[in-house]
C-alpha positions as CSV (number, residue, x, y, z in Angstrom):
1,X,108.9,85.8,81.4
2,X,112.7,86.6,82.1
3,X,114.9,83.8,84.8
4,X,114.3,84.2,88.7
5,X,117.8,85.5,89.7
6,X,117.1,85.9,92.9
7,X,113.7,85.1,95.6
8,X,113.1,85.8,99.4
9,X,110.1,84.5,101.6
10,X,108.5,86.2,104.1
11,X,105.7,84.6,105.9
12,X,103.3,83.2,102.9
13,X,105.2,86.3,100.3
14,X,107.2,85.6,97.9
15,X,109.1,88.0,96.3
16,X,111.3,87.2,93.1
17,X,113.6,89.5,91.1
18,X,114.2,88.6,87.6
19,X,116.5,89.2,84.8
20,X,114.1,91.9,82.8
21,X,114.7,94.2,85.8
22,X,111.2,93.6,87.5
23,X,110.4,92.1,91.1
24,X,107.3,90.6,92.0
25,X,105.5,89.8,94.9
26,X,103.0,86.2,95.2
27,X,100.7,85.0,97.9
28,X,103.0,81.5,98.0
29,X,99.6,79.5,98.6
30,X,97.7,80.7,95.7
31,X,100.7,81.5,93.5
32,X,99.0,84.8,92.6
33,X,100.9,87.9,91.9
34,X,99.9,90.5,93.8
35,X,102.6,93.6,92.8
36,X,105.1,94.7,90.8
37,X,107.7,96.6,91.5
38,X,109.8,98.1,88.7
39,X,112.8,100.8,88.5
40,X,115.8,98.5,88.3
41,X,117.7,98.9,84.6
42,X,118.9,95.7,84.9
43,X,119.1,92.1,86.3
44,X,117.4,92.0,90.2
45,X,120.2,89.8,92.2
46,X,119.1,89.9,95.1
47,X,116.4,90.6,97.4
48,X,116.0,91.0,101.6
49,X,113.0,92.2,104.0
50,X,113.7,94.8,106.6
51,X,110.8,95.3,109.1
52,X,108.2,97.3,106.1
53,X,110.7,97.5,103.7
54,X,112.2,95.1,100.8
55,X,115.6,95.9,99.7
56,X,116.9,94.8,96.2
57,X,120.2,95.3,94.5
58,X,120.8,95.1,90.7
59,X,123.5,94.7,87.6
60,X,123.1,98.0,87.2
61,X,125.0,99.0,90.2
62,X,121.8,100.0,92.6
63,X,120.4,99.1,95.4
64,X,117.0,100.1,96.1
65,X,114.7,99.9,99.2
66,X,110.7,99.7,98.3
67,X,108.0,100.9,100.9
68,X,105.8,96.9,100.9
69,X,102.9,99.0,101.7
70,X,103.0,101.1,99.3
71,X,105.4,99.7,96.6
72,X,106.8,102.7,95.8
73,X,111.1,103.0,96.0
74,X,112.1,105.3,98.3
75,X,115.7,105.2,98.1
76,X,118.2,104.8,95.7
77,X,122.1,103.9,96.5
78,X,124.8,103.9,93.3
79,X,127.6,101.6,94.2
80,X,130.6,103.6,93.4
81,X,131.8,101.7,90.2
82,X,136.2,102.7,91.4
């Protein structure tokens, strides 16, 4: 397990982005994980809920936004690194 660098709560979710690139989504009351999402290349930093999307931004210069329903990333923004 890598460090929680980041963690947002939505109702009784939990979603935590870590240092080995992953974020995860809990039921808080049972403390079991119920997805993963993966696609970051580096350190999640931090993490917000839109309406049915969760956005996440990363070392590596991205920032993503996942469909919750279907965990799948749908977009991609690069920060431009000038």
């Amino acid at each position: 397990t890598a460090p929680i660098l980041s963690l947002v709560v939505v109702d009784r979710v939990l979603y935590t982005g870590s240092d080995d690139c992953s974020i995860r989504q809990w039921e808080w009351h049972s403390g079991a994980q119920t997805r993963e999402y993966r696609g970051h290349a580096d350190g999640v930093t931090d993490l917000k809920v839109a309406g049915e999307n969760l956005y996440s931004c990363s070392f590596d210069t991205t920032v993503r936004m996942w469909g919750i329903k279907s965990g799948q990333c749908v977009r991609i923004c690069t920060a431009d690194a000038g």
